[in-house]
C-alpha positions in Angstrom: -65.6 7.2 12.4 -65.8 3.6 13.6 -68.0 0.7 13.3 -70.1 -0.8 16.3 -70.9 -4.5 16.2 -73.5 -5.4 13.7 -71.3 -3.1 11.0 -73.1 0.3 12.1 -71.1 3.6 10.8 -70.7 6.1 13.9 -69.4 9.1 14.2 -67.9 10.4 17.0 -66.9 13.6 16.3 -68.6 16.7 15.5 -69.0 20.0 14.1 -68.7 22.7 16.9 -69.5 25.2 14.4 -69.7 26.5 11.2 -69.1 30.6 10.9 -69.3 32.9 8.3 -67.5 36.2 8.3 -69.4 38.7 6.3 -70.0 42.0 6.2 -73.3 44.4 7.2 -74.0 44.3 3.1 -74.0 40.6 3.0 -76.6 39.5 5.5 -78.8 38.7 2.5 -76.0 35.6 2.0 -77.0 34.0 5.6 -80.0 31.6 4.6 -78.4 30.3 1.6 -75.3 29.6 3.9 -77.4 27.8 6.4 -79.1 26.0 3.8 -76.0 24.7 2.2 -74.3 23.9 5.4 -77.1 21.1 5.9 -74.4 19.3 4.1 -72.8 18.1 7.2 -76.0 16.8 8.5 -76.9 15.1 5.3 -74.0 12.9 5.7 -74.4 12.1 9.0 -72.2 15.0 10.9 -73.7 16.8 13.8 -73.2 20.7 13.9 -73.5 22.3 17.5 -73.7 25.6 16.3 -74.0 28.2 13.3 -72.6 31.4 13.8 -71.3 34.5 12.0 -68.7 36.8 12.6 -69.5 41.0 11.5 -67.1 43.0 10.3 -69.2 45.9 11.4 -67.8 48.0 14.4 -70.5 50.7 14.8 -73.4 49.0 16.4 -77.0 50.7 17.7 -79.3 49.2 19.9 -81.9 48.9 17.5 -79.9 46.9 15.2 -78.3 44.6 17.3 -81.6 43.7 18.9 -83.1 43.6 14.8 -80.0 41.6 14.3 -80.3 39.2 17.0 -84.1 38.4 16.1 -83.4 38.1 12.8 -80.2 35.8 12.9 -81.9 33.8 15.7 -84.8 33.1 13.1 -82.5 32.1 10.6 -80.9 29.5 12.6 -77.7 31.2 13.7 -76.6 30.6 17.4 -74.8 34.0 17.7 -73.1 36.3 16.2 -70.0 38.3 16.9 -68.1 41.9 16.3 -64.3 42.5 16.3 -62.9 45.7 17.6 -59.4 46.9 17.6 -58.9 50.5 19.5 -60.6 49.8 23.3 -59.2 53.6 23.8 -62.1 55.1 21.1 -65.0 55.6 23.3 -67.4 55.0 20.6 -65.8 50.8 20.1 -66.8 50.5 23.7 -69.9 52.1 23.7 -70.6 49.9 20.7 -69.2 46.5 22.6 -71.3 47.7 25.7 -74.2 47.8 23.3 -74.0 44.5 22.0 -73.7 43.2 25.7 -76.5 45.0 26.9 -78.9 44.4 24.1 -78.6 40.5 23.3 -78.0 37.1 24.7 -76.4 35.9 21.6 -74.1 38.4 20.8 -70.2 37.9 21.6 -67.4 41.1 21.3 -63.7 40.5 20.9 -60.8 42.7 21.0 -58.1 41.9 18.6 -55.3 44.4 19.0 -53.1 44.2 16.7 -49.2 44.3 17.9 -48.0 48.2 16.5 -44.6 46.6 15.1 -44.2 44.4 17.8 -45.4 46.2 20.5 -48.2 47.3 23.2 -50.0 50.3 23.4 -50.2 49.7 27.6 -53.1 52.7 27.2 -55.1 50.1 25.7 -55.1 48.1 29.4 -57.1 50.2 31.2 -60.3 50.8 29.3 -60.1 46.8 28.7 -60.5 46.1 32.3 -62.7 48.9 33.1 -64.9 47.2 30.4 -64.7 43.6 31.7 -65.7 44.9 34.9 -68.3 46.7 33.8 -69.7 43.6 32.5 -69.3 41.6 35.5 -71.9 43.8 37.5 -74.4 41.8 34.9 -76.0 38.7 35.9 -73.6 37.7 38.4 -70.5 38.2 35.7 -72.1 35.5 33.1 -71.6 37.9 30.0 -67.7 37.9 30.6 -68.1 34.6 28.8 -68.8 36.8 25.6 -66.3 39.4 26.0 -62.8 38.1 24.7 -59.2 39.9 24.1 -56.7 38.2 21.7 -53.4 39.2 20.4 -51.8 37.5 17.2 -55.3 36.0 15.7 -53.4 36.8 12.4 -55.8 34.0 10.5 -59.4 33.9 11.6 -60.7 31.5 13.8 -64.4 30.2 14.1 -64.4 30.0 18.0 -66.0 32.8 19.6 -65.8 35.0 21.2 -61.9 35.2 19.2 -63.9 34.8 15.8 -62.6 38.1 13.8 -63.5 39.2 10.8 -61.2 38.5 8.3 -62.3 38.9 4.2 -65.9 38.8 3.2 -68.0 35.6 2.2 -65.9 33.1 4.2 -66.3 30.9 6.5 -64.4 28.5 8.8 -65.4 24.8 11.3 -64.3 24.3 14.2 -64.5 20.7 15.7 -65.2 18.5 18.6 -62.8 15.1 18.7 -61.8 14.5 22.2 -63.9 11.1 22.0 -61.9 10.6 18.2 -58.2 10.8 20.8 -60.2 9.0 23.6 -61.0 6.2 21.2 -57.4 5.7 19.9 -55.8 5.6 23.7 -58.5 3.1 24.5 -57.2 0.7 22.1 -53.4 1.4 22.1 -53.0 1.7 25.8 -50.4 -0.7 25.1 -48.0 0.9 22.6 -46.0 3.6 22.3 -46.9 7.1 22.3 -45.6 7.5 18.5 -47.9 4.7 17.6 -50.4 6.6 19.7 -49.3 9.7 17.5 -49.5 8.4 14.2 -52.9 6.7 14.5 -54.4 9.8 15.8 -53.3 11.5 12.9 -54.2 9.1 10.5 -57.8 9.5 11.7 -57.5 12.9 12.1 -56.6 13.0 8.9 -59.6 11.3 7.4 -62.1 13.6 9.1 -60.4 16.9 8.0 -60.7 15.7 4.3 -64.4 14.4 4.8 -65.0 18.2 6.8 -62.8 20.1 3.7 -65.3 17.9 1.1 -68.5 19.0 2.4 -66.9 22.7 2.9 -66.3 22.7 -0.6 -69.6 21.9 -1.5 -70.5 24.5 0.8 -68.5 26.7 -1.4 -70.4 26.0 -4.8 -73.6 26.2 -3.2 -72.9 29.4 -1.8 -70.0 31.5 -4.0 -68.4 31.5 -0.2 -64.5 30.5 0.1 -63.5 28.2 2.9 -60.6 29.1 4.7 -60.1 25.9 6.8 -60.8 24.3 10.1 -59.5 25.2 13.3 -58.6 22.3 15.1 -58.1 23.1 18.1 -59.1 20.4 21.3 -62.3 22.1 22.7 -64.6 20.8 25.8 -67.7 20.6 26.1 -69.2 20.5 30.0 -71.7 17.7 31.6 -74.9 17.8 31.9 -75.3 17.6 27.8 -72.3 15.6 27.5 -68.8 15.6 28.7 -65.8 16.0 26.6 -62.7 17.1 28.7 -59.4 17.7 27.4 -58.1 16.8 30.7 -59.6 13.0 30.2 -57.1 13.0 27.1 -54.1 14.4 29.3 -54.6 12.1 32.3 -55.3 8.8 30.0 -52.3 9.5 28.7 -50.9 10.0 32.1 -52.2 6.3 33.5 -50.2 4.4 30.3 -48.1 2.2 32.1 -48.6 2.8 35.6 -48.9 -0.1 38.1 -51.7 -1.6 40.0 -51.5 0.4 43.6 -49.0 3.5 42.2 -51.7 6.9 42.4 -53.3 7.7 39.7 -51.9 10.4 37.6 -54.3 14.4 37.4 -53.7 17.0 35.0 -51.3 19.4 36.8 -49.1 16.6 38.0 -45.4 16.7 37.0 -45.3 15.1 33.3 -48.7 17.5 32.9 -46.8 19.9 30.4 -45.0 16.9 28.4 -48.3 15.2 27.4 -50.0 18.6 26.6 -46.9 19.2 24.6 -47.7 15.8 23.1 -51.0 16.7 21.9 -49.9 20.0 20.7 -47.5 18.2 18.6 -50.0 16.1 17.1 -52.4 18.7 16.3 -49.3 21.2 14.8 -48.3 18.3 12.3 -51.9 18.3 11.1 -51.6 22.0 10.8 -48.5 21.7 8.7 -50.4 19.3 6.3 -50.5 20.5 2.7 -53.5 18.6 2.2 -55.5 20.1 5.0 -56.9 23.7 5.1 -56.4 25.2 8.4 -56.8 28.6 10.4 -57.0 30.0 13.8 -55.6 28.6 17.1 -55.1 25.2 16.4 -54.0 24.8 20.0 -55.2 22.8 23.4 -57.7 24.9 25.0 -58.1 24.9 28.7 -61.1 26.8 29.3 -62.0 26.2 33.1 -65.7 27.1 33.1 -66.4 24.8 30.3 -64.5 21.6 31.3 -66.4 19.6 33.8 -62.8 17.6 35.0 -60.5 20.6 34.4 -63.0 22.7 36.6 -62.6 20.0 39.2 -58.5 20.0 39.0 -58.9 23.5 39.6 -61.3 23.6 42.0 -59.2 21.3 44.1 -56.0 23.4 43.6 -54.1 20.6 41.0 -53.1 23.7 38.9 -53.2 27.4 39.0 -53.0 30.4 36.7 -49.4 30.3 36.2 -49.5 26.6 35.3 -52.2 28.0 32.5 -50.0 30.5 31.6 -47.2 27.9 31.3 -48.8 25.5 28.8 -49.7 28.5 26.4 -45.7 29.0 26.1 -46.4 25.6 23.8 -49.4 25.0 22.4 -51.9 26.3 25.0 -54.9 29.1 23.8 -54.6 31.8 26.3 -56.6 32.4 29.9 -60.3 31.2 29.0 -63.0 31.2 31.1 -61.3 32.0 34.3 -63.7 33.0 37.2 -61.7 35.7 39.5 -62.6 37.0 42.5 -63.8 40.8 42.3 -61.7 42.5 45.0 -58.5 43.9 43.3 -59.5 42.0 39.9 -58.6 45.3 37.8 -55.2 44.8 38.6 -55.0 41.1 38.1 -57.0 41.2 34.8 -54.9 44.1 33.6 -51.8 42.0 34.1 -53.0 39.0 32.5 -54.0 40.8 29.8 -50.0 42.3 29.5 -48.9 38.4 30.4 -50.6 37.1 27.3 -49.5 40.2 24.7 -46.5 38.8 26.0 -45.9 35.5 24.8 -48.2 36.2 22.4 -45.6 38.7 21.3 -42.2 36.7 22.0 -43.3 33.4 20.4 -46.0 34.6 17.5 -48.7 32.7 18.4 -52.4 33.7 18.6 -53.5 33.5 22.1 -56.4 34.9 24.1 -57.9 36.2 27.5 -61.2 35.8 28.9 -62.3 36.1 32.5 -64.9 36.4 34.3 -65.2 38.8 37.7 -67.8 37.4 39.9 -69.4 40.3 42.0 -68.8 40.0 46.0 -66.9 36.7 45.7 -64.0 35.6 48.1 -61.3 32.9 47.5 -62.8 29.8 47.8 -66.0 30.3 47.3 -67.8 28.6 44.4 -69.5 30.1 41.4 -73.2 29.2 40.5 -74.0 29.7 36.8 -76.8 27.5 34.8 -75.7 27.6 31.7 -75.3 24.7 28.9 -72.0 25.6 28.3 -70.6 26.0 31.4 -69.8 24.0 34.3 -68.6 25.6 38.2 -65.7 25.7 40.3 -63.7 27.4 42.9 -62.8 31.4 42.8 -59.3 31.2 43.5 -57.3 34.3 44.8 -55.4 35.6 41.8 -53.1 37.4 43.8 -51.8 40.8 42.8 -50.2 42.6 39.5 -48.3 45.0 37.9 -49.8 49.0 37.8 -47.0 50.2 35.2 -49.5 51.0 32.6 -51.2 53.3 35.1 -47.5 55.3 35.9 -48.2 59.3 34.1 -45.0 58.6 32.1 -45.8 55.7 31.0 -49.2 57.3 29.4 -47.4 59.7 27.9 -44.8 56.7 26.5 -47.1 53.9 26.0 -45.3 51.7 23.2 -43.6 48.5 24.9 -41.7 46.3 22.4 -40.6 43.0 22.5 -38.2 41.0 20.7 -39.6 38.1 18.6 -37.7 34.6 19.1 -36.7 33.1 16.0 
């Protein structure tokens, strides 16, 4: 918060939402939820969204679209299922379902790592699902298909949100313009002064969010299991919150009049996102502060106006992506691809991430989105509120072990854990 001449309180940071992970017997808690989570408002907090999070796996096309209707009137944004074996038939024919029969209704795939390992089986059906999907609408319902390894504690952003225990719920923020606002006024120092004063506000918001989420709690008999702060965009026209602005503000301290200005992807890119993660992984550590999920930087291309840009005028690619989730990054997100010779690149991606999520034990994610007839360089055209459009790069080739007959019959690939 900060005060504007005349001694006015603003706020500007935000609530990008509130979930609640609950099971199909405990639908009847939703309107009390909602109700109680007016809280925020109350004291002057925005919430984007309300959303919940099913631990349901078996799903019917009546009841998702009952669901839907029904969550919709209740003043949920969406709601979301988890599923853990893409190799039973009747998961994906429930995911499909969900897919098919509603707009507001997000599917993830958390597979858990067997000891510490891959079931590489598990990579085929995933991408034969994806690119199911992206004969829909041009490839817009990839943005509600997610697969995450190492989600271990439950985050509120879909579509990773997994069901965790019953009669919780989790926030996820907004606070780009909270970093924004400290940089502005310390261009001039050091970044550990920048550090510190960024966490000392940080600080103060988590324990005005964990307040109102306690109130939550005895409104509701619902247990709070924290906030996920991880740095999430939000795309122009509605507004425009990019993490890149953070990264390249940073980048422009003490550069002189006539030097070029400094874009995310320039060398020095992976220090200041290391920066960031630092700052957000200290607040994490926190013993007064409840958090869960990610709590990472996340670089989703389709819903960061100035990151689609950077992209779109070939600053980074998707090995520089893949780089920054080796500190503090969140995975592939919202990746457009093009759709010749996508099944290969997807399945490798999706073997990239189990990687490091593997190797480092960190929760990371994949999400990408096939776009139908597409070549390199062309640009995508969704209209959507949450998204923004950029270049379809060529994602060159990948790896086909998984698809080898002895490796089907031997599917378990196991990596040692650092540390």
């Amino acid at each position: 918060m900060f005060n504007k001449p005349g001694g006015i309180k603003m706020i500007n940071y935000c609530v990008r939402t509130i979930t609640a992970f609950i099971d199909d017997n405990s639908v009847d808690t939703i309107p009390q939820f909602v109700e109680a989570s007016k809280a925020f408002e109350e004291r002057g907090i925005s919430v984007r969204t309300r959303r919940v999070s099913f631990k349901q796996k078996n799903w019917k096309e009546s009841s998702i679209e009952q669901t839907s209707a029904s969550l919709t009137s209740m003043g949920i944004w969406g709601f979301s299922a988890t599923f853990d074996d893409p190799k039973d038939p009747a998961q994906i024919t429930s995911a499909w379902s969900i897919i098919e029969n509603s707009d507001d209704g997000f599917v993830n795939f958390l597979l858990k790592n067997n000891g510490n390992g891959l079931d590489t089986n598990t990579i085929s059906p995933l991408v034969d699902f994806i690119m199911k999907v992206s004969k829909r609408k041009n490839g817009i319902d990839n943005f509600r298909v997610g697969v995450s390894f190492g989600v271990d504690r439950p985050t509120p952003f879909f579509p990773y949100s997994a069901f965790a225990e019953n009669n919780t719920f989790a926030v996820g923020l907004e606070y780009i313009n909270v970093i924004l606002q400290v940089i502005e006024e310390n261009n001039r120092s050091s970044l550990t002064t920048i550090k510190n004063k960024i966490i000392e506000k940080m600080e103060v918001i988590c324990k005005e969010i964990c307040a109102v989420c306690e109130d939550i709690e005895k409104q509701t008999s619902m247990k709070f299991i924290g906030i996920d702060l991880s740095l999430a965009p939000y795309p122009y026209p509605l507004e425009e919150q990019s993490v890149i602005e953070i990264i390249e503000e940073l980048g422009q301290i003490g550069r002189s009049r006539g030097e070029t200005g400094f874009k995310f992807g320039d060398n020095g890119s992976l220090f200041i996102h290391t920066f960031l993660t630092n700052i957000i992984k200290s607040l994490e550590i926190n013993p007064e502060l409840l958090t869960t999920g990610f709590n990472g930087v996340m670089y989703s291309v389709l819903e960061d106006t100035r990151l689609s840009q950077r992209y779109a005028s070939g600053n980074f690619n998707i090995s520089d992506l893949l780089l920054t989730a080796t500190t503090c990054g969140c995975g592939i997100d919202m990746l457009p691809l093009v759709s010749r010779g996508a099944k290969k690149a997807i399945g490798s991606m999706i073997m990239d991430i189990f990687a490091l999520s593997s190797t480092l034990d960190k929760p990371l994610g994949c999400r990408v989105l096939p776009i139908q007839n597409s070549r390199p360089g062309d640009w995508t055209n969704f209209k959507h509120l949450f998204f923004t459009n950029t270049i379809v790069q060529d994602h060159g080739i990948g790896i086909s072990i998984h698809q080898l007959p002895a490796q089907k019959d031997d599917p378990d690939v196991y990596f040692e854990r650092r540390g």
